[in-house]
Each structure stands twice: as C-alpha cells, then as structure tokens.
FIKOLZA-1660 file (N, C-alpha, C; in steps of 0.1 Angstrom, whole numbers, plus 5000, padded with zeros to 4 digits):
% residues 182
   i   px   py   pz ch aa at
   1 8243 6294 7819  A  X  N
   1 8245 6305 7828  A  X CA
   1 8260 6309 7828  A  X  C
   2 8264 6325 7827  A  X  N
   2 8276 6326 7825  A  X CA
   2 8279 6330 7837  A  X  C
   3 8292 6330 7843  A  X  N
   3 8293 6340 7856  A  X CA
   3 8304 6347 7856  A  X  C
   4 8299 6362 7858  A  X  N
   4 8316 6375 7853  A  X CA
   4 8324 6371 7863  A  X  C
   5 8336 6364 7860  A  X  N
   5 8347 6362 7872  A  X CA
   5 8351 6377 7874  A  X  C
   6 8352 6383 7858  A  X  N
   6 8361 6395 7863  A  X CA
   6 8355 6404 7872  A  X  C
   7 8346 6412 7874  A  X  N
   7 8334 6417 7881  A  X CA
   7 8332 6412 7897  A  X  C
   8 8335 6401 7898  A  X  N
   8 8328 6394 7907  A  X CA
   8 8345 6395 7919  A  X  C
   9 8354 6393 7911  A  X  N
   9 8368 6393 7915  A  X CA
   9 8371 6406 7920  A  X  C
  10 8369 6417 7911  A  X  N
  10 8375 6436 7916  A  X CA
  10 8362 6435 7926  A  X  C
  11 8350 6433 7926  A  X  N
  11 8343 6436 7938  A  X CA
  11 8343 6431 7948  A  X  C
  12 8349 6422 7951  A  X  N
  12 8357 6412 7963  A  X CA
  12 8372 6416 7965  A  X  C
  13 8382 6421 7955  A  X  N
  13 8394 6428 7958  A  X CA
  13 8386 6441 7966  A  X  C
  14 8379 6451 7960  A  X  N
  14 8376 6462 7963  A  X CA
  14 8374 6460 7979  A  X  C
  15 8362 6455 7979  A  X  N
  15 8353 6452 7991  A  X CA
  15 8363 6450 8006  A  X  C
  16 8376 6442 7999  A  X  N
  16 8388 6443 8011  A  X CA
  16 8399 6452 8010  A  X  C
  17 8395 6462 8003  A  X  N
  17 8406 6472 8003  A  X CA
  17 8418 6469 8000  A  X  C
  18 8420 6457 7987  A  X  N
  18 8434 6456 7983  A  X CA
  18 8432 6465 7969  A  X  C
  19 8447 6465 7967  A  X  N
  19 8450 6468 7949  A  X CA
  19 8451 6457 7943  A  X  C
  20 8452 6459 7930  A  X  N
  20 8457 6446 7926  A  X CA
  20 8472 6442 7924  A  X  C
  21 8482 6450 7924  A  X  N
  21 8493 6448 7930  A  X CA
  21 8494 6439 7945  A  X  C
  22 8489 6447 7953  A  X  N
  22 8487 6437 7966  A  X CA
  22 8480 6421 7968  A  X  C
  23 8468 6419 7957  A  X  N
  23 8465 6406 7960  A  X CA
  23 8478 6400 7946  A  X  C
  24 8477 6400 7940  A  X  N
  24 8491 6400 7931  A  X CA
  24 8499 6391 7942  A  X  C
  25 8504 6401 7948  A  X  N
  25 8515 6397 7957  A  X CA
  25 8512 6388 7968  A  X  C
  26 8500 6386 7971  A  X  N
  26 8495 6373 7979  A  X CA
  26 8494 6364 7975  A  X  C
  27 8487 6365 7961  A  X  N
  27 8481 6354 7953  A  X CA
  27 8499 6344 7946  A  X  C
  28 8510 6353 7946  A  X  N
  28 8518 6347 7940  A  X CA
  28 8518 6351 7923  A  X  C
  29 8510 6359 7914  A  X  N
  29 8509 6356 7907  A  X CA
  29 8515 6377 7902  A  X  C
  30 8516 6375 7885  A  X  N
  30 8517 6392 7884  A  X CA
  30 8505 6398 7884  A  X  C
  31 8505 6418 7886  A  X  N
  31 8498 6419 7885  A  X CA
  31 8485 6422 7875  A  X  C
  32 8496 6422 7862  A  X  N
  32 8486 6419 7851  A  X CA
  32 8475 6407 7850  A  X  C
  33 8486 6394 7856  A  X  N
  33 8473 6384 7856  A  X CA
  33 8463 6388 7863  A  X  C
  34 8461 6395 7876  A  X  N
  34 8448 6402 7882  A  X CA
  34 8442 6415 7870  A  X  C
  35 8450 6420 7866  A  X  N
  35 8443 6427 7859  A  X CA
  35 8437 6427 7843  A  X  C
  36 8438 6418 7839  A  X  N
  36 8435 6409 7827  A  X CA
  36 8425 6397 7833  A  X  C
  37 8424 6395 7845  A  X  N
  37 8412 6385 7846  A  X CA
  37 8399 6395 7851  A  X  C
  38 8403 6405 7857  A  X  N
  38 8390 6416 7864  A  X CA
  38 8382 6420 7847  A  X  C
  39 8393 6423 7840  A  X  N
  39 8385 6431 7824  A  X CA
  39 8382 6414 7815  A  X  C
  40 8380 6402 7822  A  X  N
  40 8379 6396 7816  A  X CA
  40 8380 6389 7802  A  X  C
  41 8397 6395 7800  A  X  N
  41 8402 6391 7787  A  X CA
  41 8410 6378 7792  A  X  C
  42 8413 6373 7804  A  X  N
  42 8418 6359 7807  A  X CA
  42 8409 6353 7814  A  X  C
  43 8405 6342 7810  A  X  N
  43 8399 6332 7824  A  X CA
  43 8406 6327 7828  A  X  C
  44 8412 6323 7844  A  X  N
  44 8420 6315 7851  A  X CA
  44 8416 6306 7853  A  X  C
  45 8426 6295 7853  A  X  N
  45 8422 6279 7851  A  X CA
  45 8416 6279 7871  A  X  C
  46 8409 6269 7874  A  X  N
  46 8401 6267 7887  A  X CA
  46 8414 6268 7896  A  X  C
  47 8425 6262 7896  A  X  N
  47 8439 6259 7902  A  X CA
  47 8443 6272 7909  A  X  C
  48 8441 6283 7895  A  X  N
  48 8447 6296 7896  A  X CA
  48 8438 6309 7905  A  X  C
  49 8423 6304 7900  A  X  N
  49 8417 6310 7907  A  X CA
  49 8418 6308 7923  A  X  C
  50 8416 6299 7926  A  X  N
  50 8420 6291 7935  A  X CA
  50 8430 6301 7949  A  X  C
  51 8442 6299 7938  A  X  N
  51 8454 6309 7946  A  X CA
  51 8449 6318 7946  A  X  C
  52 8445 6331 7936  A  X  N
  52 8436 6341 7938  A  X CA
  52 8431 6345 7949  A  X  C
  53 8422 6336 7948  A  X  N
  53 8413 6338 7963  A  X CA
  53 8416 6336 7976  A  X  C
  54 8425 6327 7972  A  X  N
  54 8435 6321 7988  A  X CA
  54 8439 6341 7996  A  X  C
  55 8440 6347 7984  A  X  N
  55 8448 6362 7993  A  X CA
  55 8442 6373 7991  A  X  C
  56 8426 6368 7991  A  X  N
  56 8416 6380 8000  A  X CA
  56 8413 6376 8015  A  X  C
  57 8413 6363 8022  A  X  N
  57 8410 6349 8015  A  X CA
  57 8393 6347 8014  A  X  C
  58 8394 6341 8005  A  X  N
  58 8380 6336 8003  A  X CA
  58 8380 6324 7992  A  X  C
  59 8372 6311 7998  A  X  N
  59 8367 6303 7992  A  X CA
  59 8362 6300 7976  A  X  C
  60 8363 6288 7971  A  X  N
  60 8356 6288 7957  A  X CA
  60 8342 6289 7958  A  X  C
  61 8339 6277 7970  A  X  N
  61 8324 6283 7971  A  X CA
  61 8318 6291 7969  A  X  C
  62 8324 6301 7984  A  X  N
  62 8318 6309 7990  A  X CA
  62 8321 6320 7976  A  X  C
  63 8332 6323 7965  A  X  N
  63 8334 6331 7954  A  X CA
  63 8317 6333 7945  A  X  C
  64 8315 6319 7941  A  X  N
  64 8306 6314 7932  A  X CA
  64 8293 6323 7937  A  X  C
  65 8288 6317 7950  A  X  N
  65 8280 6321 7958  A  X CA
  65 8271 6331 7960  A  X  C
  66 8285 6338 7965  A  X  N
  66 8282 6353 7967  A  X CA
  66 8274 6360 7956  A  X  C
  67 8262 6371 7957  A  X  N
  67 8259 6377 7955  A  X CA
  67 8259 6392 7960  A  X  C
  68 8266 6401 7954  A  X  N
  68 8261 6415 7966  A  X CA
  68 8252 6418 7954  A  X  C
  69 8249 6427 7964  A  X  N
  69 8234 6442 7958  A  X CA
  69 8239 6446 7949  A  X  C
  70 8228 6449 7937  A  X  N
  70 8234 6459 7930  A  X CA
  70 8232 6471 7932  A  X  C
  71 8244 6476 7929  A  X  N
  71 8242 6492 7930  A  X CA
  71 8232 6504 7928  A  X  C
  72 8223 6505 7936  A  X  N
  72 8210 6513 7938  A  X CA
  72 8212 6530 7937  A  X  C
  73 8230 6535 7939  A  X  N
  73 8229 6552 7935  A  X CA
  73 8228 6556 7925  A  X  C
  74 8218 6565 7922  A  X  N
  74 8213 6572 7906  A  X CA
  74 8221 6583 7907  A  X  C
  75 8230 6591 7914  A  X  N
  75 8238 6602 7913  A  X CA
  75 8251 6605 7921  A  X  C
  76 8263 6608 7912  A  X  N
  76 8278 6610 7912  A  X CA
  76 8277 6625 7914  A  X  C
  77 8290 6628 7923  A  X  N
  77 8293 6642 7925  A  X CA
  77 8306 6638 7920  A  X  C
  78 8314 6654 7909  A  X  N
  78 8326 6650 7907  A  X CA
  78 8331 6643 7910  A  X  C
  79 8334 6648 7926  A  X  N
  79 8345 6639 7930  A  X CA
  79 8348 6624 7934  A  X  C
  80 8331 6617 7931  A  X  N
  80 8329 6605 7934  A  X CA
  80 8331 6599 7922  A  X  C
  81 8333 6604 7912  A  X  N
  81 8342 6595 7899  A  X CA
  81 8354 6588 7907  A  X  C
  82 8355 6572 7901  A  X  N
  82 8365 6560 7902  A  X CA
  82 8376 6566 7896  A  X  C
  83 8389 6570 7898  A  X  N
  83 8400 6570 7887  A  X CA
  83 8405 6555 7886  A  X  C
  84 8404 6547 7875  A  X  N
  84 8409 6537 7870  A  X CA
  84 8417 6540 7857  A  X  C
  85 8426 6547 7855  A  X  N
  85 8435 6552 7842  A  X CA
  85 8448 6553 7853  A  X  C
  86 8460 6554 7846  A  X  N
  86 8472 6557 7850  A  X CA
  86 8479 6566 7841  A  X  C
  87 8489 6570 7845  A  X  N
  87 8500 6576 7834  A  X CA
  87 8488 6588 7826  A  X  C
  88 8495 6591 7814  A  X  N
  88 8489 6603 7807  A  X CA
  88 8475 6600 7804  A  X  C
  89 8470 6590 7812  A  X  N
  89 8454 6589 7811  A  X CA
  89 8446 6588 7817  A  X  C
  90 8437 6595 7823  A  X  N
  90 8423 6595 7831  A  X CA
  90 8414 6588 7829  A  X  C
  91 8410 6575 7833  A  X  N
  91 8398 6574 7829  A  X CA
  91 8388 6574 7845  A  X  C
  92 8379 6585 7846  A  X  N
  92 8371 6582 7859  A  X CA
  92 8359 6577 7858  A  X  C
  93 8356 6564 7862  A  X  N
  93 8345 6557 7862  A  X CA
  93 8331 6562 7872  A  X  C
  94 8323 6558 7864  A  X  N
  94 8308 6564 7875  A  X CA
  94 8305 6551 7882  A  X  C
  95 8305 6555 7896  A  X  N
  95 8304 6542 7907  A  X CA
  95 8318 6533 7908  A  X  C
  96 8316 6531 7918  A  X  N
  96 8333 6521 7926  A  X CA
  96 8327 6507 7922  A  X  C
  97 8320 6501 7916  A  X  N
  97 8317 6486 7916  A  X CA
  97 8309 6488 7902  A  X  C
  98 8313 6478 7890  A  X  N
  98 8307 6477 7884  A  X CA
  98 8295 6462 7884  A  X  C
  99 8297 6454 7893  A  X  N
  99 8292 6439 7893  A  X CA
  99 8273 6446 7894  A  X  C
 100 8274 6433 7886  A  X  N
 100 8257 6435 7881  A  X CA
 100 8253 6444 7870  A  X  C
 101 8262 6455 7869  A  X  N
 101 8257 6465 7857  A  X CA
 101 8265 6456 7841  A  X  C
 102 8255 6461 7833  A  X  N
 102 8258 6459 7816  A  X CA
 102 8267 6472 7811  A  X  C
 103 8268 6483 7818  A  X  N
 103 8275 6495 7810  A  X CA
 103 8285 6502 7822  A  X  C
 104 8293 6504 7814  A  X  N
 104 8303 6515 7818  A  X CA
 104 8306 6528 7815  A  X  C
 105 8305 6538 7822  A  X  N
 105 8305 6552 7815  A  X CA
 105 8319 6557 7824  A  X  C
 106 8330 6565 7816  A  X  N
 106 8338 6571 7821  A  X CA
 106 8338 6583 7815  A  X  C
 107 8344 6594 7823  A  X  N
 107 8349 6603 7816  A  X CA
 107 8369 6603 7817  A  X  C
 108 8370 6606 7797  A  X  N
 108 8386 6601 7800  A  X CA
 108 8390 6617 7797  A  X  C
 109 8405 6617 7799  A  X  N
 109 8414 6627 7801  A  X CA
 109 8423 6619 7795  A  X  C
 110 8431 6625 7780  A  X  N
 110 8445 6621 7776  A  X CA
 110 8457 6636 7774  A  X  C
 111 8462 6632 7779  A  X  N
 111 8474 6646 7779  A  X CA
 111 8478 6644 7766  A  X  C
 112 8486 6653 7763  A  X  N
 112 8488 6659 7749  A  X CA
 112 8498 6645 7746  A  X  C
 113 8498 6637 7739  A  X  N
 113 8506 6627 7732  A  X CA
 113 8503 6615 7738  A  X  C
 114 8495 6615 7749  A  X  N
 114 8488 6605 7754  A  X CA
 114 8484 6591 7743  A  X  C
 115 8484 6578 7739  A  X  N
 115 8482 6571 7732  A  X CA
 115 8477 6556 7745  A  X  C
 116 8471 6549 7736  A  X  N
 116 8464 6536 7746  A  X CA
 116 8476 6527 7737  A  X  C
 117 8485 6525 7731  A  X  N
 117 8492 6515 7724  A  X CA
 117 8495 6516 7719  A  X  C
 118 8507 6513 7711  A  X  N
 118 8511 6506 7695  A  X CA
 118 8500 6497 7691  A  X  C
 119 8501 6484 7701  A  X  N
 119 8487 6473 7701  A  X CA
 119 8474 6479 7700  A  X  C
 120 8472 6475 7689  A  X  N
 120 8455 6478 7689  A  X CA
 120 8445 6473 7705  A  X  C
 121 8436 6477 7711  A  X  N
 121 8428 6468 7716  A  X CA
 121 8417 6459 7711  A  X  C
 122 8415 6450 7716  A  X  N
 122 8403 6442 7710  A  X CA
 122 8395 6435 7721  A  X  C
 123 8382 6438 7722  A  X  N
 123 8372 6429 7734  A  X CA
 123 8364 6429 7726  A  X  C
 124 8354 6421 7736  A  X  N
 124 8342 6418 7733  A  X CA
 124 8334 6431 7739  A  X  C
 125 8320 6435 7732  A  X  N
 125 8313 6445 7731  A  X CA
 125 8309 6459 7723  A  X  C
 126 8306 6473 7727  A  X  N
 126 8304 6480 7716  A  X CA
 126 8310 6489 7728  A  X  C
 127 8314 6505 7720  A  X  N
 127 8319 6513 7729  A  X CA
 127 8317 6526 7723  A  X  C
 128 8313 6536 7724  A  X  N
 128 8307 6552 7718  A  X CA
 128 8314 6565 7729  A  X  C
 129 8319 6574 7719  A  X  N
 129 8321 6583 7728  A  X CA
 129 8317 6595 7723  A  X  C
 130 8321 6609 7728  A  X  N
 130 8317 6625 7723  A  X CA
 130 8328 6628 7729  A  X  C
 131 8339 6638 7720  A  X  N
 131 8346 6642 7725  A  X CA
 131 8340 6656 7730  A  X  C
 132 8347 6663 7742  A  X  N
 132 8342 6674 7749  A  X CA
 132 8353 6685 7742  A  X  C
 133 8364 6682 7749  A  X  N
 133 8371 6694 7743  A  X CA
 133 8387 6690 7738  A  X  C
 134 8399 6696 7730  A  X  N
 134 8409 6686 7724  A  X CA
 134 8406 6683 7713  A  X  C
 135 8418 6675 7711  A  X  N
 135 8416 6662 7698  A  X CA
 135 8419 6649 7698  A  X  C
 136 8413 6642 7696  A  X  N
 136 8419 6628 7696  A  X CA
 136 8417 6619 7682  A  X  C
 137 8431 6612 7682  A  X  N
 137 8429 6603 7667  A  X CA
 137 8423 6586 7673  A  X  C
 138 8413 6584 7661  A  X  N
 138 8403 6574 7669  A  X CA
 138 8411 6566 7655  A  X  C
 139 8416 6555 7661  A  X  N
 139 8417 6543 7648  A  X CA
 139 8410 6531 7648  A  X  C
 140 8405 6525 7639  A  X  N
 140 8390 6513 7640  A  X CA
 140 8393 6506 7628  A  X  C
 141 8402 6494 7630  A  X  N
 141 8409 6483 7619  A  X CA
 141 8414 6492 7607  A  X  C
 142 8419 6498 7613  A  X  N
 142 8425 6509 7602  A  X CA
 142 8422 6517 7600  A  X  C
 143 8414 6523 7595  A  X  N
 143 8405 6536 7595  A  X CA
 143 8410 6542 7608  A  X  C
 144 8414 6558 7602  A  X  N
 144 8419 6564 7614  A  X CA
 144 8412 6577 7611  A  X  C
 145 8405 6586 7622  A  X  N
 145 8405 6598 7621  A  X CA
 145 8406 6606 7633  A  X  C
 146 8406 6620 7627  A  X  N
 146 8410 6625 7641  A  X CA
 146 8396 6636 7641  A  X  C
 147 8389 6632 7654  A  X  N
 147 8376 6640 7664  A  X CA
 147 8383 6649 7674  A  X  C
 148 8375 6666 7670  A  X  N
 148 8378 6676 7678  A  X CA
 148 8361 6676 7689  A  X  C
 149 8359 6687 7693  A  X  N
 149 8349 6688 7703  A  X CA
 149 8335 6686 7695  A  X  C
 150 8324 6678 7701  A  X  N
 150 8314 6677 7693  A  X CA
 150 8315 6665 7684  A  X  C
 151 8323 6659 7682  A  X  N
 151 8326 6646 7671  A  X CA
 151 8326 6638 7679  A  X  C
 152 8320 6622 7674  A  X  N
 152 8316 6615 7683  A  X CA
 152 8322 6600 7671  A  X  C
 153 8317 6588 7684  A  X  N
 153 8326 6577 7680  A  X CA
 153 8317 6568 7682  A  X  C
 154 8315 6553 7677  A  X  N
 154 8307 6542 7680  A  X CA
 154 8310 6532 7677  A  X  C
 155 8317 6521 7678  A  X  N
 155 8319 6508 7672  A  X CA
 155 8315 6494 7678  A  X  C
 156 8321 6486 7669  A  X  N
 156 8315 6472 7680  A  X CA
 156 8333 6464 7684  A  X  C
 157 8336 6468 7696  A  X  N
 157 8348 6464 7704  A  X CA
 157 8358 6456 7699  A  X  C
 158 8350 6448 7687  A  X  N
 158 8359 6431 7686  A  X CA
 158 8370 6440 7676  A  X  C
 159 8367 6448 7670  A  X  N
 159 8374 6455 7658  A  X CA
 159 8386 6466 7666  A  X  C
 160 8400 6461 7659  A  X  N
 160 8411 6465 7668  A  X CA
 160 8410 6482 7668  A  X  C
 161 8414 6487 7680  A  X  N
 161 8410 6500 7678  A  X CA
 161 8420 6509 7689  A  X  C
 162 8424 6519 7686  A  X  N
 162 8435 6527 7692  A  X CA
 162 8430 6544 7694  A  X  C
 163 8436 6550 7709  A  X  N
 163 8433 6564 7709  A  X CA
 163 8443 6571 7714  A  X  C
 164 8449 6583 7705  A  X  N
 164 8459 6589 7711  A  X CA
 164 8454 6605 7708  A  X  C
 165 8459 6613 7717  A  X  N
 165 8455 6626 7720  A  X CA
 165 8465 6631 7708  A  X  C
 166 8460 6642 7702  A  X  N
 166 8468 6650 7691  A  X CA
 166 8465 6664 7695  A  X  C
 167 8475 6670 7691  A  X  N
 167 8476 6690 7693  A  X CA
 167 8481 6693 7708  A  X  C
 168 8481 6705 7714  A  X  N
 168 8483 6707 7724  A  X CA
 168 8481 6710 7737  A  X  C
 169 8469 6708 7736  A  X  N
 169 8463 6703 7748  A  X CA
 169 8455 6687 7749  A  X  C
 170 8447 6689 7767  A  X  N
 170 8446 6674 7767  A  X CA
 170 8431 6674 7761  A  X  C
 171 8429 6666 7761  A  X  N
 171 8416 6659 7754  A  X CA
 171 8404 6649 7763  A  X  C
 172 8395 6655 7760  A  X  N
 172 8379 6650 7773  A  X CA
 172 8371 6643 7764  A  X  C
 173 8368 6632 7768  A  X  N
 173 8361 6620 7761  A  X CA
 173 8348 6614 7772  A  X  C
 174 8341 6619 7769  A  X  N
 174 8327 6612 7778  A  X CA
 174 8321 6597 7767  A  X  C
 175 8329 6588 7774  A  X  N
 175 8324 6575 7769  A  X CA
 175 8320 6561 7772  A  X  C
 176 8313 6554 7769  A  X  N
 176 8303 6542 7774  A  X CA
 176 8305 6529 7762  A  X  C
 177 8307 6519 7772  A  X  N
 177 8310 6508 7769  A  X CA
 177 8304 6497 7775  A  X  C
 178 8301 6484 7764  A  X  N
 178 8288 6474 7773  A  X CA
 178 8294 6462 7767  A  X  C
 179 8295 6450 7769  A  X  N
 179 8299 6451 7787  A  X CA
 179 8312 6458 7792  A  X  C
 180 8308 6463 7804  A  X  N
 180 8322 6473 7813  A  X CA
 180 8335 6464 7808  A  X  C
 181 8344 6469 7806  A  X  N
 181 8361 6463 7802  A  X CA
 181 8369 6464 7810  A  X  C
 182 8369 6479 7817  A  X  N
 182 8383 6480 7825  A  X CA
 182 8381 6472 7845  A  X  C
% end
C-alpha cells in the first residue's frame, strides 16, 4: 500500500488556510521543501515530517489516518480554477484539492518568453496537452518543437522535458497529467 504524502499534506495545508511559505515558517524548514514534498518529488524522512506537521498542528497518527471525501463536483466556473503557477505562468487547476484523484487538468498561460527552466523537468507519469492559441516550444530529451494552435503534445513524464512560450503573444495550453504533479 502506497500513501500520497504529497496530496495528503497540500490537503491538510489547504484545509487550514496556510501557504506554504507559512507552514515553511512554522515547520522551520524552506519553502521549497514544502513544495517538493506536496508534488512528491521528495519524501521526508518521519523526523521531518514530523516538524511538518507539528505547524498545522497535526499528529502522525492522526496524518496517516485521516481520510477526507473525495471530491464529488462534476463542474468548474471560470473563476473556480486553482491558480497554482507564479511569475510569467498560469497554471489554473480544476478543483482546490487534488487528494484521491489520478489526474490533473489545468489550463496554462505563458507570457511571451515565459520558459519552465534551463532544467529539464522530470517525474513520474504521462502528461498531454493542445495548444489553444500562441506558440510554445515543447522539448522531450531533446527533441524540440515548436506547437502553434491546434498542435498537441503527449509523453511519458520520466523523459526530461521543457516549455517556453515563443512569438509575441502569450500562449494557452489545456493540459492533463496522471499522477497530479504540481
């Protein structure tokens, strides 16, 4: 049996209305390590979690334990998209809690020069998009191209991969990813 710390963690930050900057700053720790353990690219040793939790507060037990509901709404109004993107990037997620779900769908926004890195990314899972309108250069272990409206994308996550907006305007990306990352 596996259990999503990351998932299980933003829905317990959420649930008490911290950022992760704020439990960050409870927990003692940065806030990347909150944010690298929610996308489940770090597991924290039990010690660390530990502190973690100490500054929602909540128990290891009671962490493990817990079960909420899964998310039962079948319909988003614009404005009920998550923004979870910063800086020259939008990404608005469908639903405020991803725990219990297998997919994540956002719609992204990159402003004109917009880029996710020098660093490639790399996770675990598969990720597909359609671009709406714009351009964006999609790179996939090298292989680089660049998708205008109507051009679409699909890979399997582990394969390092980069996206930066090209031309001059911004660029709309309706895309889904399993398991959720951000």
């Amino acid at each position: 049996m596996t259990v999503d710390i990351g998932s299980r963690l933003r829905h317990l930050r959420m649930a008490h209305n911290l950022s992760q900057r704020e439990l960050a700053k409870r927990a003692g720790v940065t806030n990347s390590t909150i944010s690298l353990i929610e996308s489940n690219a770090s597991n924290p040793s039990v010690g660390a979690l530990k502190r973690i939790l100490d500054g929602i507060p909540i128990g290891l037990a009671e962490f493990f334990a817990f079960e909420p509901e899964k998310p039962r709404k079948a319909f988003y109004a614009a404005e009920e998209l998550v923004e979870i993107g910063k800086g020259p990037i939008s990404y608005r997620q469908i639903g405020d809690s991803l725990f219990g779900r297998s997919l994540q769908i956002l719609k992204e926004c990159y402003q004109p020069g917009a880029d996710t890195g020098k660093v490639p990314l790399v996770h675990e899972g598969e990720e597909g998009g359609i671009v709406l309108s714009g351009r964006i250069e999609v790179t996939v272990d090298g292989e680089r191209r660049i998708l205008g409206p109507g051009d679409a994308y699909y890979f399997e996550s582990r394969r390092p991969h980069r996206f930066r907006c090209v031309g001059p305007v911004p660029c709309e990306v309706i895309s889904a990813c399993t398991p959720p990352t951000f």
